[in-house]
Backbone bond lengths (Angstrom), bond angles and torsions (degrees), N, CA, C in turn:
res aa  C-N    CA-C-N  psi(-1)  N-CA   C-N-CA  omega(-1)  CA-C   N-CA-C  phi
1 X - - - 1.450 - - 1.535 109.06 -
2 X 1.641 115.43 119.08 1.259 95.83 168.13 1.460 107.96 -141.37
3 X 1.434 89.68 152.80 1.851 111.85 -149.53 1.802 96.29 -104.94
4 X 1.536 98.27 120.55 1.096 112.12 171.34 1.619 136.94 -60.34
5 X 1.521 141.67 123.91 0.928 111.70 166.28 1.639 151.17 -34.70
6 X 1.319 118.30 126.66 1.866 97.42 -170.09 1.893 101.44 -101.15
7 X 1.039 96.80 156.28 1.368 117.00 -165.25 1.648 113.81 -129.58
8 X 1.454 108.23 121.78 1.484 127.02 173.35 1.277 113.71 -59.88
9 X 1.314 124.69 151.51 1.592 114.82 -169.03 1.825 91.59 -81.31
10 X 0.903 135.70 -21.98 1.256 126.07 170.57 1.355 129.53 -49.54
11 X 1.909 111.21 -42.44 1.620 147.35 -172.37 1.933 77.87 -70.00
12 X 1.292 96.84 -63.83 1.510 88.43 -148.43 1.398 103.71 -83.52
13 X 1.607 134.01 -5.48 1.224 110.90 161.60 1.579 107.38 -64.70
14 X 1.291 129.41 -50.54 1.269 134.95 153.85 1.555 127.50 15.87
15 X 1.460 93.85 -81.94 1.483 107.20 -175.03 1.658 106.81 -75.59
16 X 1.360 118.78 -37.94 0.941 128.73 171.35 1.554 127.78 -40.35
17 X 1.251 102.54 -35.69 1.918 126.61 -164.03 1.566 76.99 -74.18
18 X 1.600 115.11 -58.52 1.629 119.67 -158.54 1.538 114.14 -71.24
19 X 1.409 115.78 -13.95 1.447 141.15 -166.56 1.748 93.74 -78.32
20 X 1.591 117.69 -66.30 1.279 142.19 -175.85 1.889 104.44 -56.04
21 X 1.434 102.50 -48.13 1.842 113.40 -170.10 1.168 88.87 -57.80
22 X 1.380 138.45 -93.94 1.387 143.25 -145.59 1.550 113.25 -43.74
23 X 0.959 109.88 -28.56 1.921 111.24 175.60 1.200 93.31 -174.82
24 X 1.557 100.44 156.11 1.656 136.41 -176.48 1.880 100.57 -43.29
25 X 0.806 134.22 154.79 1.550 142.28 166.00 1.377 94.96 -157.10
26 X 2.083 85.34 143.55 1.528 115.26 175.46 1.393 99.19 -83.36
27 X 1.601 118.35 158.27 1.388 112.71 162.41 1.852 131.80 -62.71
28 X 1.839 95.17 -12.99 1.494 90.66 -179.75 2.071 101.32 -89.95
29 X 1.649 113.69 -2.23 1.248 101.59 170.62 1.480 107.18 -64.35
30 X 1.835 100.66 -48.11 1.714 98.24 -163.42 1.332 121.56 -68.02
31 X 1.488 111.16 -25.65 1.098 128.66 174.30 1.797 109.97 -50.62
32 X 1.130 126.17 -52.35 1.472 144.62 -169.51 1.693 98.85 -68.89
33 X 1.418 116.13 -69.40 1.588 117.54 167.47 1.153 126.88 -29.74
34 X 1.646 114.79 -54.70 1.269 137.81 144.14 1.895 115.81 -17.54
35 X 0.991 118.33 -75.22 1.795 141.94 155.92 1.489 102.58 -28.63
36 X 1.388 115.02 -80.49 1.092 127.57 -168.88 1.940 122.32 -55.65
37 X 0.992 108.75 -41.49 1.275 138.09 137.62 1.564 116.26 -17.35
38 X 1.354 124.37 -57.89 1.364 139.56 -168.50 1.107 127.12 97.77
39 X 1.835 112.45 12.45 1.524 120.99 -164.16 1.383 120.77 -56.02
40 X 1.440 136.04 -177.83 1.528 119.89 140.21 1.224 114.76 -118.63
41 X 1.485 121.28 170.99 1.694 123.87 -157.06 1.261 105.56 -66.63
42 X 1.428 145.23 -9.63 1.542 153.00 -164.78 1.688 85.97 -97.59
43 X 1.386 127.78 -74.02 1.023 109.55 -168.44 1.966 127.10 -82.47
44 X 1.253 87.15 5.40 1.984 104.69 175.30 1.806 79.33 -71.62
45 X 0.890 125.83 -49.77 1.635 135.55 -138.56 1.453 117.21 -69.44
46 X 1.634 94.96 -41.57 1.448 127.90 -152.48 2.070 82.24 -106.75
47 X 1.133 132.55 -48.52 1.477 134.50 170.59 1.157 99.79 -57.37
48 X 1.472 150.55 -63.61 1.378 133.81 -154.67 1.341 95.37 -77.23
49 X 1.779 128.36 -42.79 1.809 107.15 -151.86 1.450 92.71 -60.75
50 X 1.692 120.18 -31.66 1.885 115.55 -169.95 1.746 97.38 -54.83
51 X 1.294 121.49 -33.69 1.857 111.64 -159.13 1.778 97.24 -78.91
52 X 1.679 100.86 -18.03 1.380 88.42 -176.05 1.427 128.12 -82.86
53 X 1.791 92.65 -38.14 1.440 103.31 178.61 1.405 112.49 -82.86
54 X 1.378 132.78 -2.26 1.358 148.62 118.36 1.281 138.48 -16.44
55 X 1.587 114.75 -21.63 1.558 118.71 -131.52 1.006 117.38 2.88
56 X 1.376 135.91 70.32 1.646 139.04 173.59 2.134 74.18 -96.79
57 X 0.973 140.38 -50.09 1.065 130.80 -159.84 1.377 115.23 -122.03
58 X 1.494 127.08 142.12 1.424 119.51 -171.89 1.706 88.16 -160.14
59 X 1.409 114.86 120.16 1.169 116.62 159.12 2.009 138.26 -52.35
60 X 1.585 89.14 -27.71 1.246 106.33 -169.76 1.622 108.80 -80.07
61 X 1.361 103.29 -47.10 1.683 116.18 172.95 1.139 105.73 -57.69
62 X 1.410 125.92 -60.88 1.688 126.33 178.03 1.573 112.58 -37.64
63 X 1.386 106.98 -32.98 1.454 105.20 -160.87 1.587 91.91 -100.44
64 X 1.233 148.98 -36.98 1.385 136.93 161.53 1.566 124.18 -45.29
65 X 1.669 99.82 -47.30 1.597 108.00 170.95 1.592 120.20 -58.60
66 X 1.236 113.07 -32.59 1.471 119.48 -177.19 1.519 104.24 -82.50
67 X 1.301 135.13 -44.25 1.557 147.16 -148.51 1.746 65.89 -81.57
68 X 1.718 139.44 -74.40 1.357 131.06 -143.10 1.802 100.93 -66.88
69 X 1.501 109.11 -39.82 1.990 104.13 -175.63 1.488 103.91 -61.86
70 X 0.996 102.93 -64.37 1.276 113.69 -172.76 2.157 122.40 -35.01
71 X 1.247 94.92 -53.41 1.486 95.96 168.91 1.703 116.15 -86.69
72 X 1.045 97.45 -35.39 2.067 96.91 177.28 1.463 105.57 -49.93
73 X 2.094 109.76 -65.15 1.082 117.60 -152.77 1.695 105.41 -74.03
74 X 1.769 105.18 -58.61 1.231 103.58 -177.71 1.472 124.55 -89.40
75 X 1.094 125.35 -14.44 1.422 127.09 158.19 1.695 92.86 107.59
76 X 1.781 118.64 25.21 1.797 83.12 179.81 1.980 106.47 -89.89
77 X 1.121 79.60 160.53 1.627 93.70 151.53 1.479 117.58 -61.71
78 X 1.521 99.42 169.50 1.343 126.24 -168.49 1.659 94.92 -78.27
79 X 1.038 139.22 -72.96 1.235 136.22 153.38 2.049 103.46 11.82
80 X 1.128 84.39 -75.68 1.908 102.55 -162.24 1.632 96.27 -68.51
81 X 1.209 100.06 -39.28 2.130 91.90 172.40 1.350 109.65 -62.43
82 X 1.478 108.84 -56.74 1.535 97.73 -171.21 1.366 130.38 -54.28
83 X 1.466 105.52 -40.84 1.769 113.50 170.40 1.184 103.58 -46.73
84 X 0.863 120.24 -76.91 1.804 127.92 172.25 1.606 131.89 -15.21
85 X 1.651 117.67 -52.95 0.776 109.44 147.90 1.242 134.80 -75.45
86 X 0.944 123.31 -19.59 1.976 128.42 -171.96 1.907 80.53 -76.47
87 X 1.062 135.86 -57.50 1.394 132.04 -167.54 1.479 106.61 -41.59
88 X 1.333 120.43 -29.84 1.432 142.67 -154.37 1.980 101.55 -97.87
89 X 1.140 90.59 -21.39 1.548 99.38 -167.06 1.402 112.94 82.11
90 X 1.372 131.56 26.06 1.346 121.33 168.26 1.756 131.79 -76.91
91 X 0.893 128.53 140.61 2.009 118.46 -147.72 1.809 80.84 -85.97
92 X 1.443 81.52 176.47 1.320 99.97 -174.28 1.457 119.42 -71.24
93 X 1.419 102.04 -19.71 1.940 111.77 -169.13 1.687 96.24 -69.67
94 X 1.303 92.44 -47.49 1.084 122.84 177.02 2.016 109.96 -18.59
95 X 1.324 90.47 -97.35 1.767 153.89 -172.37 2.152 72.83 -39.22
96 X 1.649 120.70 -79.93 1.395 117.26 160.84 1.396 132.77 -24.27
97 X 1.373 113.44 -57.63 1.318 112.22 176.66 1.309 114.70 -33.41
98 X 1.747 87.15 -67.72 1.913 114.44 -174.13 1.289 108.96 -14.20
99 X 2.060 109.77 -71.77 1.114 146.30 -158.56 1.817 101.01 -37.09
100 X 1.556 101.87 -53.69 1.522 114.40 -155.13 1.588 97.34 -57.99
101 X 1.519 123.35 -27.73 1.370 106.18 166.70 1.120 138.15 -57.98
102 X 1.318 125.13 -7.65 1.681 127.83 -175.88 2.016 97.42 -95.02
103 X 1.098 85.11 126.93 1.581 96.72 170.82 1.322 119.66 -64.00
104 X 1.289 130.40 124.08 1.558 118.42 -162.87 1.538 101.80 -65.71
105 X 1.739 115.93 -36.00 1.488 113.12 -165.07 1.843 111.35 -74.73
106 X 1.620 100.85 -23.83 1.520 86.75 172.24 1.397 114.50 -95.57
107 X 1.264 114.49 -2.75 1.498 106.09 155.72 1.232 122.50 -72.95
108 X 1.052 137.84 -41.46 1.645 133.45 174.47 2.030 89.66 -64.74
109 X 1.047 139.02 -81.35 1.428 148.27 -170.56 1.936 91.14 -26.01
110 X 1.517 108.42 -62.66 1.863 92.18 177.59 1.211 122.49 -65.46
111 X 1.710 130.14 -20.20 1.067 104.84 178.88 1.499 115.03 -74.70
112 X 1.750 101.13 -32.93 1.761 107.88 177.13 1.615 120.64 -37.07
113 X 1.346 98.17 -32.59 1.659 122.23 -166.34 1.806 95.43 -82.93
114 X 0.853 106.93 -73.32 1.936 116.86 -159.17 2.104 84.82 -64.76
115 X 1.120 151.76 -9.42 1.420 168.57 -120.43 1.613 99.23 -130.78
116 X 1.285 109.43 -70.82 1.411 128.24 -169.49 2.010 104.09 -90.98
117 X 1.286 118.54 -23.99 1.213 107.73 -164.64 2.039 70.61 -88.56
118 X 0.674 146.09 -42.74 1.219 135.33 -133.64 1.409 98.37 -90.90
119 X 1.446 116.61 -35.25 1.421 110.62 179.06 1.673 126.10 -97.82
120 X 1.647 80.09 18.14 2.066 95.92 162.69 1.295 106.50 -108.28
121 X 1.252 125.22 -24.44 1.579 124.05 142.17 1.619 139.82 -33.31
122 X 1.181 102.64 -60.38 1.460 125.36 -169.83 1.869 84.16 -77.86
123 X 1.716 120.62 128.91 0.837 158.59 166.86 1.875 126.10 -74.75
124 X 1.121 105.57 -18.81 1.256 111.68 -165.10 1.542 107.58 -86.71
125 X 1.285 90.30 158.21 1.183 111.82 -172.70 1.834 133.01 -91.51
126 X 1.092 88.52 -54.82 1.470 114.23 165.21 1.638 110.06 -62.38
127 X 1.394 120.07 101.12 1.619 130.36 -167.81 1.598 110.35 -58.50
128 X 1.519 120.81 -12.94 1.289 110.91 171.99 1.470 127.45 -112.30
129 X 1.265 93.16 22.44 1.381 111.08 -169.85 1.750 85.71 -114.64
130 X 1.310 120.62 -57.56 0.843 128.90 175.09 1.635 123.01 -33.56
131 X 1.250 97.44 -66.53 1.696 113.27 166.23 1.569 120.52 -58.40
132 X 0.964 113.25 -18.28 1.769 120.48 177.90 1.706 120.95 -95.80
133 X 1.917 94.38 -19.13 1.695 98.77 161.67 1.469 117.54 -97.84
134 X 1.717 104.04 -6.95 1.706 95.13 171.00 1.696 96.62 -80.44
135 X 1.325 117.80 -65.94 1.064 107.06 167.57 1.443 134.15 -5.73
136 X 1.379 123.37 -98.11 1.203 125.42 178.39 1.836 116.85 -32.12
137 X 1.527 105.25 -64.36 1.370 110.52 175.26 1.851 104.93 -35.88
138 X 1.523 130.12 -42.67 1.560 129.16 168.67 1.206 126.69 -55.66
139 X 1.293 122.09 -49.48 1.543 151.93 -167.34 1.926 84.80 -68.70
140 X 1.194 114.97 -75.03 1.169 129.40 -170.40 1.704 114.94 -21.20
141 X 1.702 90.19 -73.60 1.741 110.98 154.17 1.237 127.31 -37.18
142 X 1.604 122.93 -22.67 1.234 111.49 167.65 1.796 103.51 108.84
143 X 1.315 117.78 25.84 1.300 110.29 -142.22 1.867 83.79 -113.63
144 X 1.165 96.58 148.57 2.175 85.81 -176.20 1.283 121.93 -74.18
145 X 1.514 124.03 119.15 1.544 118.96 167.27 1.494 126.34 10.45
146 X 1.597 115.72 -73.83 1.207 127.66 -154.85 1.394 115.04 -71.90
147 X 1.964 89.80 -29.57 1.761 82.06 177.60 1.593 106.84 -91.62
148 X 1.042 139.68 -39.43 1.227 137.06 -173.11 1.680 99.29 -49.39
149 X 1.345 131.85 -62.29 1.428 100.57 -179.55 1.909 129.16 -77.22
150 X 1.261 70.50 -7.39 1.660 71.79 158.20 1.648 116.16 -64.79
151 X 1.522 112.10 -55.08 1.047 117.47 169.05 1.549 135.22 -50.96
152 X 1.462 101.76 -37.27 1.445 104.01 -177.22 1.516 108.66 -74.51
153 X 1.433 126.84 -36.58 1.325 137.62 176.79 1.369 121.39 -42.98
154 X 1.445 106.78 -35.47 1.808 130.58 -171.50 1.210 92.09 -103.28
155 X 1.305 142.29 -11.17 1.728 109.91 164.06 1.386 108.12 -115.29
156 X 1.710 113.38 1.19 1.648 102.68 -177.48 1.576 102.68 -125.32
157 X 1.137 115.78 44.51 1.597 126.55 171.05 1.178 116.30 -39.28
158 X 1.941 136.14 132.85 0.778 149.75 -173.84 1.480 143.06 -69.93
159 X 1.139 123.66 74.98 1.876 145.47 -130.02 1.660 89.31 -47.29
């Protein structure tokens, strides 16, 4: 049996402030820490409104910061952000805002990029086999239907 430390709402606004500083957090992260923690819902309640009226926490920033890592670093699509946040519980005004950070021109320019590197990768031979592993590998990323076969069509043209 092992017995968790208990924590003063003071301790745990505390760690919490430092929890929130180091990177963006959703309210269902703090919320969970909160849980994990051993809190109860009066003082989960009374700890988050301080991170809010704090800005230790802001739903909207969380969701801009993630919509910008997420496509710079890992390359997904809008597709793969949005699931992501809605998974997170972020609202829809929200989830939009985010969006407006991705540049439309380097979004078309990354998919061109992750598009062409991917189908000098893929080995195959057979052109519809071919086109269905660039594909998927896009779809996967989060990248939208319409353009991915648009895309795949223009680099796997029909001999």
């Amino acid at each position: 049996m092992s017995l968790q430390p208990s924590y003063t709402i003071k301790e745990a606004t505390h760690k919490l402030e430092q929890y929130c500083a180091y990177q963006e957090r959703c309210h269902k992260e703090v919320t969970k820490k909160l849980k994990d923690m051993g809190m109860i819902a009066d003082a989960r309640d009374l700890i988050i409104t301080h991170l809010i009226k704090e800005n230790y926490l802001n739903e909207e920033r969380f969701a801009q910061s993630f919509a910008r890592g997420k496509f710079n670093i890992k390359k997904w699509g809008k597709n793969r952000i949005v699931n992501e946040l809605k998974f997170r519980d972020i609202s829809i005004y929200n989830i939009r805002t985010a969006l407006k950070e991705i540049d439309e021109d380097q979004y078309i320019q990354t998919l061109n990029e992750l598009a062409s590197k991917r189908a000098n990768e893929v080995k195959e031979t057979n052109i519809y086999k071919k086109r269905k592993k660039i594909a998927d590998y896009l779809l996967y990323r989060g990248w939208e239907s319409h353009l991915v076969y648009e895309k795949v069509q223009e680099l796997t043209p029909k001999k």
